[in-house]
C-alpha positions in Angstrom: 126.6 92.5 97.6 130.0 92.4 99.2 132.6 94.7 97.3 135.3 92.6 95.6 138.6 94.0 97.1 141.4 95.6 94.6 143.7 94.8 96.6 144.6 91.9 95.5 147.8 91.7 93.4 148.1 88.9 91.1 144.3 88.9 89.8 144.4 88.5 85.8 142.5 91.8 84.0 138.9 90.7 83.5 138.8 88.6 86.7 137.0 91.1 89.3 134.8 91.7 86.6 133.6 88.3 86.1 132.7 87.8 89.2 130.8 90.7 89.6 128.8 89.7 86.7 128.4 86.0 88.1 127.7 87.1 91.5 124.9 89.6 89.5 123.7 87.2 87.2 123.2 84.5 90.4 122.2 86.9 93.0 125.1 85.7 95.5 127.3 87.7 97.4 131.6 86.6 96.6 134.0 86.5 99.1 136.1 90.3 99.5 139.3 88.2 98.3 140.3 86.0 95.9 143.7 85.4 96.6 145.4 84.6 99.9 148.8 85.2 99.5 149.3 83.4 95.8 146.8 80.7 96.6 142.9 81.4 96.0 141.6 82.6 99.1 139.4 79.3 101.0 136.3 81.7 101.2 136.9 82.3 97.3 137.2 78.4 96.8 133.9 77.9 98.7 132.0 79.9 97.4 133.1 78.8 94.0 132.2 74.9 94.9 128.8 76.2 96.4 127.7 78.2 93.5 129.4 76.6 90.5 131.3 79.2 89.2 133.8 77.5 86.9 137.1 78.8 87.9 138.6 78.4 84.1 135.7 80.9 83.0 136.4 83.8 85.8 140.3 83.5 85.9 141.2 82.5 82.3 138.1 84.1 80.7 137.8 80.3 79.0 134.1 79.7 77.9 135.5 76.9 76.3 134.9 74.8 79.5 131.6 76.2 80.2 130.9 75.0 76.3 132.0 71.6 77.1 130.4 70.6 80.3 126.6 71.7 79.4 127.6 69.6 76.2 128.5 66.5 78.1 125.4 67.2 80.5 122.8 67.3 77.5 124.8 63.6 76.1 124.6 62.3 79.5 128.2 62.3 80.1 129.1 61.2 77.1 132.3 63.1 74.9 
Protein backbone atom coordinates (compact mmCIF):
# COMPACT_ATOMS: atom_id res chain seq x y z
CA UNK A 1 0.00 0.00 0.00
CA UNK A 2 0.93 3.41 -1.15
CA UNK A 3 2.00 5.81 1.89
CA UNK A 4 -0.53 8.63 2.33
CA UNK A 5 1.63 11.82 2.08
CA UNK A 6 1.78 14.42 5.22
CA UNK A 7 2.36 16.86 3.27
CA UNK A 8 -0.63 17.92 2.62
CA UNK A 9 -1.73 21.12 4.44
CA UNK A 10 -5.37 21.64 4.86
CA UNK A 11 -6.28 17.79 5.63
CA UNK A 12 -8.83 17.81 8.78
CA UNK A 13 -7.23 15.65 11.97
CA UNK A 14 -8.63 12.10 11.49
CA UNK A 15 -8.56 12.29 7.70
CA UNK A 16 -5.14 10.36 6.81
CA UNK A 17 -6.31 8.04 9.28
CA UNK A 18 -9.44 7.08 7.70
CA UNK A 19 -8.23 6.35 4.83
CA UNK A 20 -5.71 4.16 5.90
CA UNK A 21 -8.28 2.22 7.60
CA UNK A 22 -10.57 2.13 4.42
CA UNK A 23 -7.88 1.43 2.15
CA UNK A 24 -7.05 -1.59 5.00
CA UNK A 25 -10.43 -2.66 5.51
CA UNK A 26 -10.92 -2.82 1.34
CA UNK A 27 -7.51 -3.94 0.48
CA UNK A 28 -6.97 -0.92 -2.11
CA UNK A 29 -4.08 1.08 -2.44
CA UNK A 30 -5.15 5.51 -2.07
CA UNK A 31 -3.72 7.94 -4.09
CA UNK A 32 -0.23 9.68 -2.15
CA UNK A 33 -2.45 13.04 -2.12
CA UNK A 34 -5.46 14.20 -1.28
CA UNK A 35 -5.40 17.65 -2.00
CA UNK A 36 -4.15 19.43 -4.99
CA UNK A 37 -3.69 22.84 -4.15
CA UNK A 38 -7.23 23.37 -2.04
CA UNK A 39 -9.15 21.16 -4.38
CA UNK A 40 -9.11 17.20 -3.68
CA UNK A 41 -6.47 15.80 -5.77
CA UNK A 42 -8.33 14.04 -9.29
CA UNK A 43 -6.36 10.74 -8.33
CA UNK A 44 -8.04 11.17 -4.72
CA UNK A 45 -11.53 11.76 -6.41
CA UNK A 46 -11.06 8.59 -8.53
CA UNK A 47 -10.24 6.45 -6.47
CA UNK A 48 -12.95 7.62 -4.15
CA UNK A 49 -15.75 7.03 -7.11
CA UNK A 50 -14.06 3.58 -7.90
CA UNK A 51 -14.14 2.25 -4.44
CA UNK A 52 -17.01 4.04 -2.74
CA UNK A 53 -15.45 5.65 -0.11
CA UNK A 54 -18.00 8.25 1.11
CA UNK A 55 -16.16 11.51 1.15
CA UNK A 56 -18.48 12.92 4.22
CA UNK A 57 -17.25 9.75 6.34
CA UNK A 58 -13.26 10.30 5.63
CA UNK A 59 -13.11 14.20 5.65
CA UNK A 60 -15.96 15.15 8.14
CA UNK A 61 -15.68 11.80 10.19
CA UNK A 62 -19.85 11.82 9.42
CA UNK A 63 -21.18 8.24 9.81
CA UNK A 64 -24.26 9.83 9.66
CA UNK A 65 -24.26 9.47 5.84
CA UNK A 66 -22.97 6.03 5.78
CA UNK A 67 -26.11 5.36 8.28
CA UNK A 68 -28.45 6.76 5.85
CA UNK A 69 -27.59 5.34 2.45
CA UNK A 70 -27.42 1.46 3.66
CA UNK A 71 -30.85 2.62 5.16
CA UNK A 72 -32.34 3.78 1.91
CA UNK A 73 -30.58 0.71 0.09
CA UNK A 74 -32.29 -1.98 2.52
CA UNK A 75 -36.05 0.30 1.77
CA UNK A 76 -35.25 0.25 -1.76
CA UNK A 77 -34.75 3.85 -2.04
CA UNK A 78 -37.20 4.81 -0.12
CA UNK A 79 -36.66 7.76 2.95
Amino acid sequence: MNAISATDTGVPAGARERLSLFAEWTGTTPPAAILDGDSFAADFLRYAAATGLSLDWVWLADERSLVMQAHNAAWGGRA
